[in-house]
C-alpha positions in Angstrom: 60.4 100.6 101.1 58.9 101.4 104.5 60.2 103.2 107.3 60.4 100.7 109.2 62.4 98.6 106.2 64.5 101.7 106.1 65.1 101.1 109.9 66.0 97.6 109.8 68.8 98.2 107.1 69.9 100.6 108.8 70.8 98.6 111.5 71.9 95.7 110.0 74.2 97.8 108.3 75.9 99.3 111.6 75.7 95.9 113.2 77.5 94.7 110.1 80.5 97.8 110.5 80.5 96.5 114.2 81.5 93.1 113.1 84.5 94.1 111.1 85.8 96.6 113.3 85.8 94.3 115.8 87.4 91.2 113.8 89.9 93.9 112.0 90.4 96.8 114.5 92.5 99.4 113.3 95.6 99.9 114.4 96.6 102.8 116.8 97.0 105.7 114.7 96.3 104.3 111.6 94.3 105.7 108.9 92.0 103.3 106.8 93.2 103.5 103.5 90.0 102.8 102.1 88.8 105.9 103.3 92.4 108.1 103.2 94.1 106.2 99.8 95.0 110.1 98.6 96.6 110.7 101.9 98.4 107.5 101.9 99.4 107.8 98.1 101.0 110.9 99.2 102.6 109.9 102.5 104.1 107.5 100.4 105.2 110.1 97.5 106.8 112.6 99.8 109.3 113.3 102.3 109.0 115.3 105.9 107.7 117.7 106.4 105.2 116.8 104.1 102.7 118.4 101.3 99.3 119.2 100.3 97.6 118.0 97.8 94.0 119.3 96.4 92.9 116.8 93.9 89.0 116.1 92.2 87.2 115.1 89.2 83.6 117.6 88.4 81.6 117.1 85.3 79.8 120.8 85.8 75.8 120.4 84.4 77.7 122.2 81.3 78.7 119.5 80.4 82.7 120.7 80.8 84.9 118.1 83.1 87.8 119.9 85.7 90.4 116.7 85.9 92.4 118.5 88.2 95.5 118.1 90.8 98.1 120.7 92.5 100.6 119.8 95.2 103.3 121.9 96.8 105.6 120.7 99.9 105.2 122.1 103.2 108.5 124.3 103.5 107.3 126.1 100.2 103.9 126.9 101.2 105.1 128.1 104.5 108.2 130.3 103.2 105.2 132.1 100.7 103.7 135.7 100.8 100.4 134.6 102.1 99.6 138.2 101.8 99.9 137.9 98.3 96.6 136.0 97.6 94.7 138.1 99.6 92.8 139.5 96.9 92.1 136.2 95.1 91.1 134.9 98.9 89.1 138.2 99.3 86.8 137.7 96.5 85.2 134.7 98.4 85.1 136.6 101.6 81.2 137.9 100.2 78.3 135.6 100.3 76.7 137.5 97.5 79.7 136.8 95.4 79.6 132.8 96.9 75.8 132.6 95.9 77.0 133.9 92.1 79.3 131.4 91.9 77.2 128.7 93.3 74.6 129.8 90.4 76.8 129.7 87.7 78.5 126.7 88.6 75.3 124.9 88.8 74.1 126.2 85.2 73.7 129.9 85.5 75.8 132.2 82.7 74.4 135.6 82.3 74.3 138.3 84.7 70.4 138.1 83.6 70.2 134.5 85.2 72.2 135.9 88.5 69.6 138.7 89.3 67.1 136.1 89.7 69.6 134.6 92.5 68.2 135.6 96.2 69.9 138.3 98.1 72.0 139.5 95.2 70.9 143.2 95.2 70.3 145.4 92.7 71.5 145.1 88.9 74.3 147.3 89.9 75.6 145.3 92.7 75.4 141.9 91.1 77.9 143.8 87.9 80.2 144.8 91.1 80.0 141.6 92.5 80.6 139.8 88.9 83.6 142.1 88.0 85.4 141.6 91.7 84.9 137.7 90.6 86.3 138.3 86.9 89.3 140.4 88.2 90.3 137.8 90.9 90.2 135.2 88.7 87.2 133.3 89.7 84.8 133.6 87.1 85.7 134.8 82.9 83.4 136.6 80.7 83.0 134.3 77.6 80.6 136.5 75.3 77.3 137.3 74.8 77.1 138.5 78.7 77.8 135.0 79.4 79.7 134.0 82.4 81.9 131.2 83.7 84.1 129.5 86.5 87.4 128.6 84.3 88.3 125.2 84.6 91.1 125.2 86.4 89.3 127.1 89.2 86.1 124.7 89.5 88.1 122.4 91.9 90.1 124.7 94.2 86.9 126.8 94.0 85.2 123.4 95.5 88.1 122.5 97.7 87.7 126.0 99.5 83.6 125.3 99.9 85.0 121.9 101.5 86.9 123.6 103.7 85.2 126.3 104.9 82.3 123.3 105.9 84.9 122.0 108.6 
C-alpha cells in the first residue's frame, strides 16, 4: 500500500466518523459506551459516591496470563492510610527500578539479563534495585537467580504505567 493509499483511507475513514457523529451525536454529557462499557458496567453496579475499578487481561511473552480485577468504593479508599503504601508506591518512584521491571516483564528473569538493560549501573546497584523491588512486592525471586513480576501485580503494575502516561 502507498502513501498515498494510506492517505486516502485515512480520510475516508474520518469522513466516515464525521458521518455518524453527525447522524447520532452524543448526547450532552454522555459517555459512548462503546468506548467507556467498564465505566458504564460500573455506574451501573454501584451507588454514590462511587468506586474504582482497575481491571485487564495480559498474556506476559512467558507465556503466564494475569486475569485480573479489584474494586473498592470511594468512602473506603478515601478514609485509608495513604501513607501506608508509601513504600510499595516508593519502589516505582526510580526509573532504574521501572526499566527492570519493564525488562522482566517483557522476557527478562535473571539479574544476568538486567545488567544488559541501559542505565542500570553497576552489578551492585542493579541487586539494590532488584531487592527494593522483591521487598515491596513487585517482583519474587523464583530460583536459579531467576526473577519475576507475580501475577497479581502484572496488572496494577500496568495500570500504574497507564496512569502515570496521563
Amino acid at each position: 500500500m502507498t502513501d498515498d493509499d494510506r492517505l486516502a483511507a485515512l480520510e475516508q475513514r474520518v469522513a466516515d466518523l464525521e458521518q455518524r457523529l453527525q447522524r447520532n451525536p452524543p448526547a450532552p454529557g454522555a459517555l459512548d459506551p462503546d468506548v467507556f462499557w467498564a465505566l458504564e458496567g460500573l455506574k451501573e453496579r454501584v451507588s454514590e459516591p462511587g468506586a474504582v475499578l482497575l481491571t485487564g487481561a495480559v498474556t506476559l511473552p512467558d507465556g503466564r496470563t494475569a486475569h485480573w480485577q479489584e474494586a473498592a468504593g470511594t468512602e473506603d479508599l478515601l478514609a485509608g492510610d495513604w501513607a501506608d503504601y508509601a513504600d510499595v508506591l516508593a519502589a516505582l518512584g526510580h526509573p532504574v527500578r521501572l526499566r527492570l521491571l519493564g525488562r522482566v516483564l517483557a522476557g527478562a528473569s535473571t539479574a544476568h539479563d538486567l545488567m544488559d538493560t541501559e542505565g542500570v549501573g553497576t552489578t551492585g546497584q542493579v541487586y539494590h534495585h532488584l531487592r527494593q523491588l522483591v521487598a515491596a512486592g513487585w517482583l519474587r525471586a523464583v530460583g536459579g537467580g531467576r526473577y519475576e513480576v507475580p501475577v497479581g501485580r502484572v496488572v496494577p503494575l500496568l495500570v500504574n504505567v497507564l496512569g502515570a502516561r496521563r
